[in-house]
DOTORDREN-954654 format. One record per residue: residue in one letter; x, y, z of N, C-alpha, C in turn. Coordinates in Angstrom, 1 decimal, always signed. Layout:
N
r; n.u; n.v; n.w; ca.u; ca.v; ca.w; c.u; c.v; c.w
a; X; Y; Z; X; Y; Z; X; Y; Z
...
END
This chain:
173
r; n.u; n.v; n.w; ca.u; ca.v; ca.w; c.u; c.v; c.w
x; -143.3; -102.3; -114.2; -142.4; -101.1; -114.4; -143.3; -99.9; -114.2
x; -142.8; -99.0; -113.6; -143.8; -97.5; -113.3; -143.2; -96.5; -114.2
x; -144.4; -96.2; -114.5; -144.0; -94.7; -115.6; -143.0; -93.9; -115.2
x; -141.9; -93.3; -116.4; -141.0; -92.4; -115.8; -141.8; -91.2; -116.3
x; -141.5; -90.0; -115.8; -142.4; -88.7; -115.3; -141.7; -88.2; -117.0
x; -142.3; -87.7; -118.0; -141.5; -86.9; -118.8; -142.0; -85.6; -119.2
x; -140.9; -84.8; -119.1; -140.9; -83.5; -119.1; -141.3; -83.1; -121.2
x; -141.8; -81.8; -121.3; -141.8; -81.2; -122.8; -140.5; -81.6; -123.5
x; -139.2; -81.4; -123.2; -138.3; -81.9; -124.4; -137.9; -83.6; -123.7
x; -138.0; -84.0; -123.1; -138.2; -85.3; -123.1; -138.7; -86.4; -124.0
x; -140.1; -85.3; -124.1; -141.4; -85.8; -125.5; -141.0; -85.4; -127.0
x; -140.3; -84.7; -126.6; -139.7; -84.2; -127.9; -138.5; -85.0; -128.5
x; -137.6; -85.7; -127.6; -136.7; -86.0; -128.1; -136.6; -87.2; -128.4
x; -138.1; -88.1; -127.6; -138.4; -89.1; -128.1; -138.9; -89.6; -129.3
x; -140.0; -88.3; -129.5; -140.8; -88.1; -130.3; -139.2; -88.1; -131.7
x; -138.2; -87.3; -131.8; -137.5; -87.4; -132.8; -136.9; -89.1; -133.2
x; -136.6; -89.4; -132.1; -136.0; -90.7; -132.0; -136.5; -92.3; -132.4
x; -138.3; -91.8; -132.3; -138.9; -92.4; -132.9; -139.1; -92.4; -134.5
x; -138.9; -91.3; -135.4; -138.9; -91.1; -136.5; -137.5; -91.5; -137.2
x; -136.4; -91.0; -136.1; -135.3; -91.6; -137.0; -134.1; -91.7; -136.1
x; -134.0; -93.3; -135.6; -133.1; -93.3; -134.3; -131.5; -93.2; -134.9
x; -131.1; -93.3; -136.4; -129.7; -93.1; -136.5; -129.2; -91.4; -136.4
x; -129.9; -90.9; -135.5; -129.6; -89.6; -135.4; -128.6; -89.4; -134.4
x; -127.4; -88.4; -134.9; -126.4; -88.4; -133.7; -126.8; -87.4; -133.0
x; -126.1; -87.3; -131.9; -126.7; -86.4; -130.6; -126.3; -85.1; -131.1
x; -125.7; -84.6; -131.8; -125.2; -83.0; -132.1; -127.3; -83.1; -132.8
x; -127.1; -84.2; -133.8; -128.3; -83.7; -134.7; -129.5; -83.4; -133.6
x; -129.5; -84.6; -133.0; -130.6; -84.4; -132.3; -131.0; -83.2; -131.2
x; -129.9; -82.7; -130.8; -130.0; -81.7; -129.8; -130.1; -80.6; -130.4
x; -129.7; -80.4; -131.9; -130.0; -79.3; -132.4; -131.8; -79.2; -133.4
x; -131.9; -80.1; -133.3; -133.7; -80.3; -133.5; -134.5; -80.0; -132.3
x; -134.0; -80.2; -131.6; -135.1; -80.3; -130.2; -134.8; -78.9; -129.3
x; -133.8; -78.1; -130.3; -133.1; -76.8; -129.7; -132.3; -76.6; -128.0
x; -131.7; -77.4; -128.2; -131.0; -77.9; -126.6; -129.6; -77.7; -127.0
x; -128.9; -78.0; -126.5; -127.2; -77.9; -126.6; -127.1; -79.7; -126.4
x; -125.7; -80.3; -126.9; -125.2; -81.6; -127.1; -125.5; -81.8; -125.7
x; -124.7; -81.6; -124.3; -124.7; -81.8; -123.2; -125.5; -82.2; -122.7
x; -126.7; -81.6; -122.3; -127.6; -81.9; -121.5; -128.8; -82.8; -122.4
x; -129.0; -83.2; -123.5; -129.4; -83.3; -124.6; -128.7; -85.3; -124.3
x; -127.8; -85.3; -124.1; -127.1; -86.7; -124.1; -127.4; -87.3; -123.2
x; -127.2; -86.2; -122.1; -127.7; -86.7; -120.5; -129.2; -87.1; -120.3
x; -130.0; -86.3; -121.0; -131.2; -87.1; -120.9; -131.4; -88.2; -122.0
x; -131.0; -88.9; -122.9; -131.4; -89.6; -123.8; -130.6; -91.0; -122.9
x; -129.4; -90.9; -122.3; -129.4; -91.5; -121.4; -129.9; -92.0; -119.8
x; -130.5; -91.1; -119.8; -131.5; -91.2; -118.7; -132.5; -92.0; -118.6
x; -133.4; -91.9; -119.9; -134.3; -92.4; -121.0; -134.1; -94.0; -121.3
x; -132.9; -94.2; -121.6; -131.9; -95.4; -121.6; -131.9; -96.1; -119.7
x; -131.5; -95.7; -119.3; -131.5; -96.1; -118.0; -132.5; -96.5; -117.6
x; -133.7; -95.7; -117.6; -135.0; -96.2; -116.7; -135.7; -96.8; -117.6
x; -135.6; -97.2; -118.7; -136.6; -98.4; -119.6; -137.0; -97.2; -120.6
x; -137.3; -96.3; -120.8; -138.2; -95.6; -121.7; -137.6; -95.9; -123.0
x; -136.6; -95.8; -123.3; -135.8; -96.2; -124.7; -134.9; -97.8; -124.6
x; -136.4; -98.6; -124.8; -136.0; -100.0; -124.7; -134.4; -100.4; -125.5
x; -134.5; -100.0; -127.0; -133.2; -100.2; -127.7; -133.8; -100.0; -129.2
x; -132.8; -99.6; -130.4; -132.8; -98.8; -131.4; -132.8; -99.7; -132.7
x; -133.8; -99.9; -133.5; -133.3; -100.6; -134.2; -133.7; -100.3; -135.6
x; -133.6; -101.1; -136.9; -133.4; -100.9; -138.5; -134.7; -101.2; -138.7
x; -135.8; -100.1; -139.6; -136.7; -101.0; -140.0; -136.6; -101.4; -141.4
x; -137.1; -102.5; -141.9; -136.5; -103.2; -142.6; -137.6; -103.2; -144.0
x; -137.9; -103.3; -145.4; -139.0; -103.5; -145.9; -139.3; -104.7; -146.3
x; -140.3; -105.7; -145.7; -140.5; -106.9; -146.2; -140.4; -107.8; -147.6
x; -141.2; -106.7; -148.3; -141.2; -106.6; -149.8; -139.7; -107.1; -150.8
x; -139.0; -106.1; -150.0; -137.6; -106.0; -150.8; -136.9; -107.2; -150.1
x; -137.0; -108.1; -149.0; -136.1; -109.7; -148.6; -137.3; -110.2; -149.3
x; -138.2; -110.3; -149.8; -138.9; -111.5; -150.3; -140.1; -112.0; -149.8
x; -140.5; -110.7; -148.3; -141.4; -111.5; -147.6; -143.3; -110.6; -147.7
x; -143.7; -111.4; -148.8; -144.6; -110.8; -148.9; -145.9; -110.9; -148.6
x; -146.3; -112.1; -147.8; -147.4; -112.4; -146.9; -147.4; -112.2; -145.4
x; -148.1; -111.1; -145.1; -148.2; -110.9; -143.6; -149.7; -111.6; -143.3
x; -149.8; -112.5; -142.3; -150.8; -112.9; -141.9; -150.8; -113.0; -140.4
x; -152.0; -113.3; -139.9; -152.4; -113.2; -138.4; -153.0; -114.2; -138.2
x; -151.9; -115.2; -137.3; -152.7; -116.8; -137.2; -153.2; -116.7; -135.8
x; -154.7; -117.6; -135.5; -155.2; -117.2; -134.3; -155.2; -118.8; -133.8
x; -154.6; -119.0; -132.5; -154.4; -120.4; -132.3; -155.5; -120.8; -130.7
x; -156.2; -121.8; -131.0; -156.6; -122.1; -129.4; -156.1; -123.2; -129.2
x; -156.1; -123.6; -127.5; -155.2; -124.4; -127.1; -156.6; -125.0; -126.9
x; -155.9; -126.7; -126.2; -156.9; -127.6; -125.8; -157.5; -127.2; -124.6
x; -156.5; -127.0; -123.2; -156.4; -126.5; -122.3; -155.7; -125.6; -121.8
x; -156.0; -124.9; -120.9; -155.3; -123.5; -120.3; -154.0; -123.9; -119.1
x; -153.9; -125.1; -119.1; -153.0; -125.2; -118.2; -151.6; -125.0; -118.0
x; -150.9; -124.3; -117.2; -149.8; -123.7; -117.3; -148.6; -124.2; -118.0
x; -148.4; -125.5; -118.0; -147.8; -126.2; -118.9; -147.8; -126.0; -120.4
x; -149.6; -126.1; -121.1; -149.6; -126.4; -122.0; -149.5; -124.9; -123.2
x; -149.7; -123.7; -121.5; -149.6; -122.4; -122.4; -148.1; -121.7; -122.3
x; -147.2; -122.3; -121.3; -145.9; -122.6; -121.9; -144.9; -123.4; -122.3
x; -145.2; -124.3; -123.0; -145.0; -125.0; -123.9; -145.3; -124.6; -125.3
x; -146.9; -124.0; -125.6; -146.8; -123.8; -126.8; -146.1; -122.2; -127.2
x; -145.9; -121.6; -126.2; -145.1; -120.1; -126.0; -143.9; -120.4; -126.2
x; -143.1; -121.4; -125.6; -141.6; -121.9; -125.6; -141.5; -121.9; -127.1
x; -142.5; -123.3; -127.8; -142.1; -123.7; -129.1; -142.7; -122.2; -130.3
x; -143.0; -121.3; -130.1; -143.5; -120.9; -131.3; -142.4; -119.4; -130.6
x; -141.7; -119.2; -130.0; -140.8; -118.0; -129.6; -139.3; -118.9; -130.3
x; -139.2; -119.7; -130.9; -137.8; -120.3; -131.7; -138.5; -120.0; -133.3
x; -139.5; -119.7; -133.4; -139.7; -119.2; -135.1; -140.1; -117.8; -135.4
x; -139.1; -118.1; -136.3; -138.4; -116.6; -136.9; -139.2; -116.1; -137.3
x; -140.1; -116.8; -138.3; -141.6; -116.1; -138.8; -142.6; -115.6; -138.4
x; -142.6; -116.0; -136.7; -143.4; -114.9; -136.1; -142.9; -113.4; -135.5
x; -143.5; -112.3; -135.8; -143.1; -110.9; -135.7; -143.5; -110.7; -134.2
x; -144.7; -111.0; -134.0; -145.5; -110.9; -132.4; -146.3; -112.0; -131.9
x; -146.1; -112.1; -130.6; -147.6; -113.1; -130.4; -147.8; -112.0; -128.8
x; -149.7; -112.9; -129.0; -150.1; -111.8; -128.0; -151.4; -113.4; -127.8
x; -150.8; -113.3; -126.2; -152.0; -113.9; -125.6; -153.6; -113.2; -124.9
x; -154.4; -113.4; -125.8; -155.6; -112.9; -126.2; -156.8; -113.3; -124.9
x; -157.8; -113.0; -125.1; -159.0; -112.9; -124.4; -160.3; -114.2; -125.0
x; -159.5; -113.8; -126.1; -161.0; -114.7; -127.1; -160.4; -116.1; -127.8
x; -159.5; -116.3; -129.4; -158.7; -117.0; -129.3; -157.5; -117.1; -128.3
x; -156.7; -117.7; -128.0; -156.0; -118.2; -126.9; -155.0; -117.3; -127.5
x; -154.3; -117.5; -128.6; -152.8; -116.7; -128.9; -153.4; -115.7; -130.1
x; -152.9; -114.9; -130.4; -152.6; -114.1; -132.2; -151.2; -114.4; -132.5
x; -151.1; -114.6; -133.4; -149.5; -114.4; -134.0; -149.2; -113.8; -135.2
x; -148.8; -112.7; -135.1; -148.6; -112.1; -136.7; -147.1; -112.8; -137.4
x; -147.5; -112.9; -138.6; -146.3; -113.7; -139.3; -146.1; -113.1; -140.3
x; -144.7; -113.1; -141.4; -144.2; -113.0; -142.5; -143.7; -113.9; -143.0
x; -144.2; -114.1; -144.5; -143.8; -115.4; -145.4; -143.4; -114.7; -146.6
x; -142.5; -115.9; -147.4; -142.4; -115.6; -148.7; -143.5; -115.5; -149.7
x; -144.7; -116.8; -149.4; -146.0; -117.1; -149.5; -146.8; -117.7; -149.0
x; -148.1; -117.9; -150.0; -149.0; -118.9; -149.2; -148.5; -120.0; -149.0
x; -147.8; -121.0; -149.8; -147.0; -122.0; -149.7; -146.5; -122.4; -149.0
x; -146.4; -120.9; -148.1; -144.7; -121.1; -147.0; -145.7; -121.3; -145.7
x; -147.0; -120.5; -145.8; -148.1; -120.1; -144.7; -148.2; -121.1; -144.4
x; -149.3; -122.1; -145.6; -149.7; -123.2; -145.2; -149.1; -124.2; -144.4
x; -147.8; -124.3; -145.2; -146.5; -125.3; -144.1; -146.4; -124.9; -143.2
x; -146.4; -123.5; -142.7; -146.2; -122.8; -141.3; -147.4; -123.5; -140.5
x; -149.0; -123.2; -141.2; -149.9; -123.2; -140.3; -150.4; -124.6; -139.9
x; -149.7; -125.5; -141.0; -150.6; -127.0; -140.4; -149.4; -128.0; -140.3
x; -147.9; -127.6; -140.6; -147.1; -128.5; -140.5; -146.4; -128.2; -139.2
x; -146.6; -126.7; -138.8; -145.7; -126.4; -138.0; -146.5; -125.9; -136.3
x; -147.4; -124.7; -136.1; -148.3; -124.6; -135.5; -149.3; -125.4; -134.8
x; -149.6; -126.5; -135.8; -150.8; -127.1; -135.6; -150.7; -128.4; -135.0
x; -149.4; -128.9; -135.2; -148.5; -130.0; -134.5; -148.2; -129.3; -133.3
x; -148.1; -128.5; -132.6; -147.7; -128.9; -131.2; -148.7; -128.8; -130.1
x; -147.5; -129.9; -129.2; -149.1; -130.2; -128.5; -149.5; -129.3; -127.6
x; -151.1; -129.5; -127.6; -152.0; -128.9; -127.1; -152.8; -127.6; -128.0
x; -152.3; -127.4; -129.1; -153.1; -127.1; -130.3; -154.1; -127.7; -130.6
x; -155.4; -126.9; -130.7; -156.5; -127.8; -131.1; -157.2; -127.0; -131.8
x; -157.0; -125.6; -132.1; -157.5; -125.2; -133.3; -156.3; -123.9; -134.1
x; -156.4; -123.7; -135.5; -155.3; -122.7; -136.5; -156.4; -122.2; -137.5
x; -156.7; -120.5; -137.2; -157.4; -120.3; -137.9; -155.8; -119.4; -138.7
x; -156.2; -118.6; -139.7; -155.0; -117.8; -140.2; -156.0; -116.8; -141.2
x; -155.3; -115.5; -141.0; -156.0; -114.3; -141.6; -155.1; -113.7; -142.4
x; -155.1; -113.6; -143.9; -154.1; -113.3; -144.7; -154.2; -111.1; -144.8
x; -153.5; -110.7; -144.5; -153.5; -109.1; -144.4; -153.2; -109.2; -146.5
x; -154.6; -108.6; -146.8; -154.6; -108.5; -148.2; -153.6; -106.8; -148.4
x; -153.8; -106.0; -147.9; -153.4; -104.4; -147.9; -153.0; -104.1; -146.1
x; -151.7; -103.4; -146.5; -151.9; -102.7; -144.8; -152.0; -101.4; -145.0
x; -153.2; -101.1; -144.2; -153.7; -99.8; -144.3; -152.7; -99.1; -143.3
x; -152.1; -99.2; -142.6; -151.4; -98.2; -141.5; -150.8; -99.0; -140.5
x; -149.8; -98.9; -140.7; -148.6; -99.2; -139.8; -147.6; -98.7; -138.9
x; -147.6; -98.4; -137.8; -146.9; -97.1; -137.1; -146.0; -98.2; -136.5
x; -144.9; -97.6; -135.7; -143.8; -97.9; -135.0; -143.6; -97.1; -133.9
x; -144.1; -95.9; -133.7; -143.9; -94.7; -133.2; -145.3; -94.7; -131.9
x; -144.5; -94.9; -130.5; -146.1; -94.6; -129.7; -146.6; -93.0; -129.3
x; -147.7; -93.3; -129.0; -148.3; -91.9; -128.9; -147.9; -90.8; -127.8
x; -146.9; -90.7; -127.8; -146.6; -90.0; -126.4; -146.9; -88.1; -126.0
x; -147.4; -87.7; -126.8; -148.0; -85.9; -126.5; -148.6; -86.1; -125.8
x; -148.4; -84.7; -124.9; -149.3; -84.6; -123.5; -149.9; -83.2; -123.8
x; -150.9; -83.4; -122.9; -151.3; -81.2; -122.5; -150.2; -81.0; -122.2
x; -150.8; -79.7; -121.9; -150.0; -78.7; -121.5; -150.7; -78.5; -120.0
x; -151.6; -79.3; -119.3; -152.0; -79.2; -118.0; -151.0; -80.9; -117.7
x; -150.9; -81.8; -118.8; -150.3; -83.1; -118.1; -148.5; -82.3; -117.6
x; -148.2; -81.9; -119.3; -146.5; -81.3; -118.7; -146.1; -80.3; -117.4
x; -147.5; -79.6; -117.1; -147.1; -79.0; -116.4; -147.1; -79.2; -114.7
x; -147.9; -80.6; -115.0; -148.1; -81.5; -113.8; -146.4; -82.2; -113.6
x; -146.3; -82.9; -114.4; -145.2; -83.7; -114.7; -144.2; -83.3; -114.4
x; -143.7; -81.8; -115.1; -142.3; -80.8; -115.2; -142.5; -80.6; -113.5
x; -143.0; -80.3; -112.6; -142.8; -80.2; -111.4; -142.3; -81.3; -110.5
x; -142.4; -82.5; -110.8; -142.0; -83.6; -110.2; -140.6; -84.4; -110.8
x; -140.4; -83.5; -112.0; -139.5; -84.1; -112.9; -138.1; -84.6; -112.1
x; -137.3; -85.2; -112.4; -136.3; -85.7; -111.4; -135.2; -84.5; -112.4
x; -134.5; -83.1; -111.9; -133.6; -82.3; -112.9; -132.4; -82.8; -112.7
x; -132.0; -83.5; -111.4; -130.9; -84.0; -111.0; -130.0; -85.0; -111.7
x; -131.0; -85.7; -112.6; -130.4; -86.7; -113.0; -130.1; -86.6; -114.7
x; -129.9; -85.0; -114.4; -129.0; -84.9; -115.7; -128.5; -83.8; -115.4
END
């Protein structure tokens, strides 16, 4: 996917949307100092070309019960296409993983949420550790999270916007 070009209230309106997507378009367009109209047109736009994948609740773990966040690091026996989808197939049907990210060093990360270590351990050696082509489960328990964002970094200069604002597509709103 190629970058879509974003203009100053573009950044801005993502920048809102990122802090708090149940915002209705009157609110939003009156934060970002725009009028409803044109204000809609682009958050749609935004919507259209990928930049606002989809809007969702964040949730606090704590309060359903889930109070072990850990990071299990998995290697496989082999790299073979099979065996690294396969074990991608089986570990994308559990719920308890938040992300997995195929890595450089161990083979996968997986960050997870549990009720406990109880639940971990069953996760990491009953569930993980069984499929095949697993040949090693290390697991890193997150004692404190120091910082957690949701929000990507998107500010630019004022030499990027003013690169950008010239190429901007105005038509398509």
């Amino acid at each position: 996917m190629t970058a879509v070009p974003l203009d100053a209230t573009n950044i801005r309106i993502l920048n809102q949307l990122q802090q708090d997507a149940s915002l209705t378009n009157v609110e939003l367009a009156s934060r970002i100092h725009l009028s409803p109209s044109p204000c809609l047109s682009r958050v749609k736009f935004l919507e259209q070309n990928g930049v606002i994948e989809r809007r969702v609740a964040l949730l606090n773990p704590q309060a359903l019960g889930l109070s072990v966040n850990a990071f299990v690091r998995v290697r496989l026996s082999r790299h073979s296409t099979d065996v690294v989808e396969r074990f991608a197939a089986a570990i994308s049907d559990m719920d308890e993983v938040m992300e997995l990210y195929l890595m450089s060093d161990f083979d996968y990360v997986l960050r997870v949420m549990m009720r406990d270590i109880d639940a971990l351990e069953r996760f990491a050696t009953a569930r993980v550790s069984r499929i095949e082509g697993v040949e090693q489960v290390k697991t890193d328990i997150v004692l404190r999270k120091q910082r957690h964002k949701t929000a990507l970094p998107i500010h630019r200069t004022a030499a990027d916007l003013t690169m950008v604002s010239d190429s901007y597509p105005r038509a398509a709103y």
